[in-house]
N, CA, C and O of each residue as an XYZ file, in Angstrom:
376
protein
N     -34.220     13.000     54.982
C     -33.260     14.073     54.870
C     -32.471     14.166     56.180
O     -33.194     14.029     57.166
N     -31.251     14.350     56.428
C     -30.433     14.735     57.335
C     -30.398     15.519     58.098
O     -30.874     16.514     57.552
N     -29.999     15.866     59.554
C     -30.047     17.169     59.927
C     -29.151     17.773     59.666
O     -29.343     18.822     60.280
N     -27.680     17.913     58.836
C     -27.165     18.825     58.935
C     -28.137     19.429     57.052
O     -28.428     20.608     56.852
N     -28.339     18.641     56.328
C     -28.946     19.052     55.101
C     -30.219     19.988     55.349
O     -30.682     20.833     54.583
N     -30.551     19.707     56.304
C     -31.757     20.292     56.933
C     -31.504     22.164     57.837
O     -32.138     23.203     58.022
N     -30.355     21.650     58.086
C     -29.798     23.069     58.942
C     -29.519     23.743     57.759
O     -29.828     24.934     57.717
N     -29.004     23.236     56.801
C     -28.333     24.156     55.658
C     -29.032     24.792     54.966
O     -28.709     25.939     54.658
N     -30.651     23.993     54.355
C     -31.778     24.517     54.121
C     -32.305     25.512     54.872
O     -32.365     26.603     54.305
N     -32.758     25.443     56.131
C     -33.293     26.357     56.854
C     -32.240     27.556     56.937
O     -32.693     28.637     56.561
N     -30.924     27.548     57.361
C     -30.013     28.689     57.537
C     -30.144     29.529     55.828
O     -30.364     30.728     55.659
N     -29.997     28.804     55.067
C     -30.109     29.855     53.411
C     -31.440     30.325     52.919
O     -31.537     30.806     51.789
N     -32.839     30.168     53.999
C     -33.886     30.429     54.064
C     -33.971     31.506     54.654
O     -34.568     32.384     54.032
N     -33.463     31.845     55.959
C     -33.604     32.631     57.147
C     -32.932     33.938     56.077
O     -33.361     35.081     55.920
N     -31.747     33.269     55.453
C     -30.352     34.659     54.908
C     -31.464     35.237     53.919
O     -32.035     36.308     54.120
N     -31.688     34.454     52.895
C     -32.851     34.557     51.823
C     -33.779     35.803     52.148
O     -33.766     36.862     51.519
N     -34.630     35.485     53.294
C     -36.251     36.181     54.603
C     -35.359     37.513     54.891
O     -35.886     38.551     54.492
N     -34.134     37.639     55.500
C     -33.204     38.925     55.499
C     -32.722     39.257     54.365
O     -31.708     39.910     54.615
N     -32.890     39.171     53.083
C     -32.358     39.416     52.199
C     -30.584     40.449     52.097
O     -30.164     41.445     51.508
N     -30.058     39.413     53.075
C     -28.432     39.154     52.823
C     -28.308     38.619     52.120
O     -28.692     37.452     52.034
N     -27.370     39.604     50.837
C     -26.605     39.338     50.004
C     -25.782     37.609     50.133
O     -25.429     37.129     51.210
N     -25.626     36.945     48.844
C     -24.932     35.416     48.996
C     -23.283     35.595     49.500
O     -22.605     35.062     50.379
N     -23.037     36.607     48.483
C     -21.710     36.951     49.096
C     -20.857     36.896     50.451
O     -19.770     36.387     50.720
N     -22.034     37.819     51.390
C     -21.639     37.856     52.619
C     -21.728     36.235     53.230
O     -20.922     35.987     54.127
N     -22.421     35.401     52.910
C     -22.293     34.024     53.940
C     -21.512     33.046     52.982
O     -21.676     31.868     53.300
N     -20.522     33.294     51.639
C     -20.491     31.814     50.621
C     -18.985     32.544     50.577
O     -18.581     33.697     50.726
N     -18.360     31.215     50.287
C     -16.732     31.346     50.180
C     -16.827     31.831     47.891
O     -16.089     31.873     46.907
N     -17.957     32.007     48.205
C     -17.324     32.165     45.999
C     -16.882     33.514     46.202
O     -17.039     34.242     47.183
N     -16.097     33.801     44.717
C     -15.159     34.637     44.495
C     -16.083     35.509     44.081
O     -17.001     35.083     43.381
N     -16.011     37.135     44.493
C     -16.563     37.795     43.983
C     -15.402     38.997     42.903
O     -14.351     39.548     43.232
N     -16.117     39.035     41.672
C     -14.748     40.124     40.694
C     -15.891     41.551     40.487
O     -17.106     41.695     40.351
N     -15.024     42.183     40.538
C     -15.581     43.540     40.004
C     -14.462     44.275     39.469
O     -13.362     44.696     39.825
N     -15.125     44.251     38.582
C     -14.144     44.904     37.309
C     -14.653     46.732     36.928
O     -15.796     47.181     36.838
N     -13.796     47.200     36.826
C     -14.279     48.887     36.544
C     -12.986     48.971     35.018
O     -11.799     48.732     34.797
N     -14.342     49.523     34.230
C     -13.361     49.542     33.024
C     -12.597     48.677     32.610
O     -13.133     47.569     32.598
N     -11.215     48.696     32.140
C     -10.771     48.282     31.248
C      -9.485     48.176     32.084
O      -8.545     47.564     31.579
N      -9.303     48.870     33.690
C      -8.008     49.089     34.113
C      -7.738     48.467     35.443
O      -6.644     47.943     35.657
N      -8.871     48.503     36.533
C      -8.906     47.830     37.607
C      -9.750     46.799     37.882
O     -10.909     46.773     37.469
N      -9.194     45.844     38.629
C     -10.143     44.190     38.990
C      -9.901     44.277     40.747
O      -8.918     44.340     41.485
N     -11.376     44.242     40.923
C     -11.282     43.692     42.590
C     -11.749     42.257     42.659
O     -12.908     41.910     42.431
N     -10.739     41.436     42.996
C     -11.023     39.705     43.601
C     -11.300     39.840     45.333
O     -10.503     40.182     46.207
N     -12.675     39.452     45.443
C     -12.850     38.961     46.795
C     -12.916     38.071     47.051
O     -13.224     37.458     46.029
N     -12.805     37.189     48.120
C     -12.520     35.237     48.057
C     -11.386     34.963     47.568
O     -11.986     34.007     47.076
N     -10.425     34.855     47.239
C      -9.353     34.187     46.713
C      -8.626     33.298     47.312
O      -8.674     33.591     48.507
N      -7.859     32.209     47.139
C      -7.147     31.731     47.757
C      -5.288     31.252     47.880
O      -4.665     30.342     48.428
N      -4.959     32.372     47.086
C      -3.722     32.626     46.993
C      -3.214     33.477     45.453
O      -4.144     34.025     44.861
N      -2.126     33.570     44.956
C      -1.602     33.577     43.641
C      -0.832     32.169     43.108
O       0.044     31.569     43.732
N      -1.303     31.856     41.990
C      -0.455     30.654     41.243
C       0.230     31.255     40.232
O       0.820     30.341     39.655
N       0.531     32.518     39.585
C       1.028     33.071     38.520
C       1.163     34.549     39.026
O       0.335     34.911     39.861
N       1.707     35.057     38.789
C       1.928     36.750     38.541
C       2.835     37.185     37.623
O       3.934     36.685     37.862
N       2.844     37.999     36.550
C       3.463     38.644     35.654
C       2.851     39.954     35.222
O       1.761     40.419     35.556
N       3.853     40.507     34.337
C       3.169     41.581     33.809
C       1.909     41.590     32.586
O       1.058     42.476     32.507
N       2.017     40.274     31.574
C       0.885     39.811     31.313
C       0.173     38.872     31.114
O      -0.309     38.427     30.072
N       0.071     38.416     32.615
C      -0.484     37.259     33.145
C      -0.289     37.106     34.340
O       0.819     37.160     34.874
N      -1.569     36.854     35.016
C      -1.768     36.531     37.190
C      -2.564     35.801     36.956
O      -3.639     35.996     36.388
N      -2.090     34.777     37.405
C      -3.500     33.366     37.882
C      -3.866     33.060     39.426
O      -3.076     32.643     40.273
N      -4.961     33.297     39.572
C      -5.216     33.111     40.960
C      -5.874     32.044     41.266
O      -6.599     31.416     40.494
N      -5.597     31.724     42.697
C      -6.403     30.469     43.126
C      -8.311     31.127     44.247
O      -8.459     31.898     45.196
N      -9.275     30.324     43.453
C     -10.469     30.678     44.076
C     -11.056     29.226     44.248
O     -10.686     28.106     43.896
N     -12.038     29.687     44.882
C     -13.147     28.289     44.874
C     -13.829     27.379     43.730
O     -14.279     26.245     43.894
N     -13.805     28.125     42.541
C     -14.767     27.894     41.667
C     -13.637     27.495     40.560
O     -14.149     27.255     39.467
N     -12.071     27.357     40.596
C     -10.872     27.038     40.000
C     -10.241     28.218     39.874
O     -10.565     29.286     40.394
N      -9.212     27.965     39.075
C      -8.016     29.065     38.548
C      -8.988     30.217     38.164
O     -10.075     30.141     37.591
N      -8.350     31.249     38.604
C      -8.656     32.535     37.438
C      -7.608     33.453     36.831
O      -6.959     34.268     37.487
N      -7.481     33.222     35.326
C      -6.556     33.679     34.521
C      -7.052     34.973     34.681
O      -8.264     35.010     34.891
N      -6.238     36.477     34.628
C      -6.380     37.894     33.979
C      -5.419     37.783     33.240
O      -4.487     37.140     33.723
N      -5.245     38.276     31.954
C      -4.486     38.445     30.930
C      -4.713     40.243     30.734
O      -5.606     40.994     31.128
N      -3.140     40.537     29.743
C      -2.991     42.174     29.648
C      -1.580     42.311     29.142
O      -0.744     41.622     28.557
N      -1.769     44.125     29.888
C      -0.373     44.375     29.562
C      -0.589     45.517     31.109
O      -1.534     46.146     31.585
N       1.271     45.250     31.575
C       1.283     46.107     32.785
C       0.819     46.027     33.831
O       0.765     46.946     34.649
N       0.460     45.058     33.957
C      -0.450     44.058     35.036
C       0.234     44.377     36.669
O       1.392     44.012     36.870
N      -0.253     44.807     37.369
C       0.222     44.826     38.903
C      -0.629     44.632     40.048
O      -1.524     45.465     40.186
N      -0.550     43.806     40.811
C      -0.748     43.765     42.258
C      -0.582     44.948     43.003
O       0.473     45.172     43.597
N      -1.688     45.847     43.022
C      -1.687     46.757     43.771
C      -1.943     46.739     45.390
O      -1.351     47.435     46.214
N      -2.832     45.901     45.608
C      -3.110     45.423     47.161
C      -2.981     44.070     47.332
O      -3.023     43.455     46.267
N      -2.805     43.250     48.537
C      -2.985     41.955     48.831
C      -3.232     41.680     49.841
O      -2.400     41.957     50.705
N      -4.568     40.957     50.265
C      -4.956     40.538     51.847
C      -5.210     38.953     51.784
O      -5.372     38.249     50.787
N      -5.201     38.681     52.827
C      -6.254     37.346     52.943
C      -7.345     37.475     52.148
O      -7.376     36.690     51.200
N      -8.279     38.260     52.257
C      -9.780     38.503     51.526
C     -10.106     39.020     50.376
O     -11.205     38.912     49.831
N      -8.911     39.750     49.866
C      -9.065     40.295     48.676
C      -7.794     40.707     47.648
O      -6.650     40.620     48.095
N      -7.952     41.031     46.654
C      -6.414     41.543     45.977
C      -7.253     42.896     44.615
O      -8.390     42.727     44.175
N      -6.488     43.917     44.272
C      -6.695     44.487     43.778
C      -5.503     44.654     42.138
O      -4.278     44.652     42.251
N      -6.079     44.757     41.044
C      -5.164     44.169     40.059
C      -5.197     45.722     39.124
O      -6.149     46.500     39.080
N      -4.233     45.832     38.619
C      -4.460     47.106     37.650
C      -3.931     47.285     36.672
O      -2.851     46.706     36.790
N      -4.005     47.905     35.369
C      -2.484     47.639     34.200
C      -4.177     47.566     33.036
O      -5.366     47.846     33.184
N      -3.429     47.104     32.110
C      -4.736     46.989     30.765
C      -5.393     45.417     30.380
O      -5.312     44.598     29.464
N      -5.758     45.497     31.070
C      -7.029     43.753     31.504
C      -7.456     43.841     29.897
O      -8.367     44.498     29.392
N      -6.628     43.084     29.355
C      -7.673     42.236     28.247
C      -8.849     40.842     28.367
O      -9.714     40.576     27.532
N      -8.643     40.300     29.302
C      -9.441     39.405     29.296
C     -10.073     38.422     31.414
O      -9.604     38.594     32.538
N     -10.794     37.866     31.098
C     -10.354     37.148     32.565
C     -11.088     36.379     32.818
O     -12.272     36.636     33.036
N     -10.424     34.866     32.870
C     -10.882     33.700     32.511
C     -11.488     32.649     33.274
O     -11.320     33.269     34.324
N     -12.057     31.576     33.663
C     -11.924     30.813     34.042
C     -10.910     29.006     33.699
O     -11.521     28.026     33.274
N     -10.011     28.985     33.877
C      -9.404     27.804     33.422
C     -10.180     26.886     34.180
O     -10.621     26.740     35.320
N     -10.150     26.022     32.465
C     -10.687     24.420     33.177
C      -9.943     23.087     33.761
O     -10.611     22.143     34.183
């Protein structure tokens, strides 16, 4: 085994023994959805689409479609974006 395979093991052991959340140390996208009206994306890595029903975003794990009606970009950072309007669906494209 390698040492950096070896560092990587031991470092997600140590996070594991502290039981820190994956979130806080991994580039994946985290969504939280409330209801039927707001989406929080954490991780993202840009917008590839925005409309009123339809925003495709760029994450780690591929595209992520939200589909709707009234759809808006309410916030936008580096780290996160906040989405709002009537979320029918939200996808992963393959």
């Amino acid at each position: 085994m390698s040492k950096k395979k070896r560092k990587i093991k031991l470092g997600r052991r140590i996070l594991e023994t502290l039981e820190i959340p994956e979130e806080a140390y991994s580039d994946t996208a985290k969504i939280t959805l409330w209801g039927k009206k707001t989406l929080l994306l954490e991780q993202h890595s840009g917008i590839f689409e925005c409309g009123e029903k339809r925003i495709r975003l760029f994450t780690e794990p591929g595209i992520l479609r939200i589909e709707g009606e009234d759809l808006v970009l309410l916030e936008l950072s580096d780290e996160r974006l906040y989405v709002t309007g009537k979320i029918e669906s939200v996808i992963y494209e393959r």
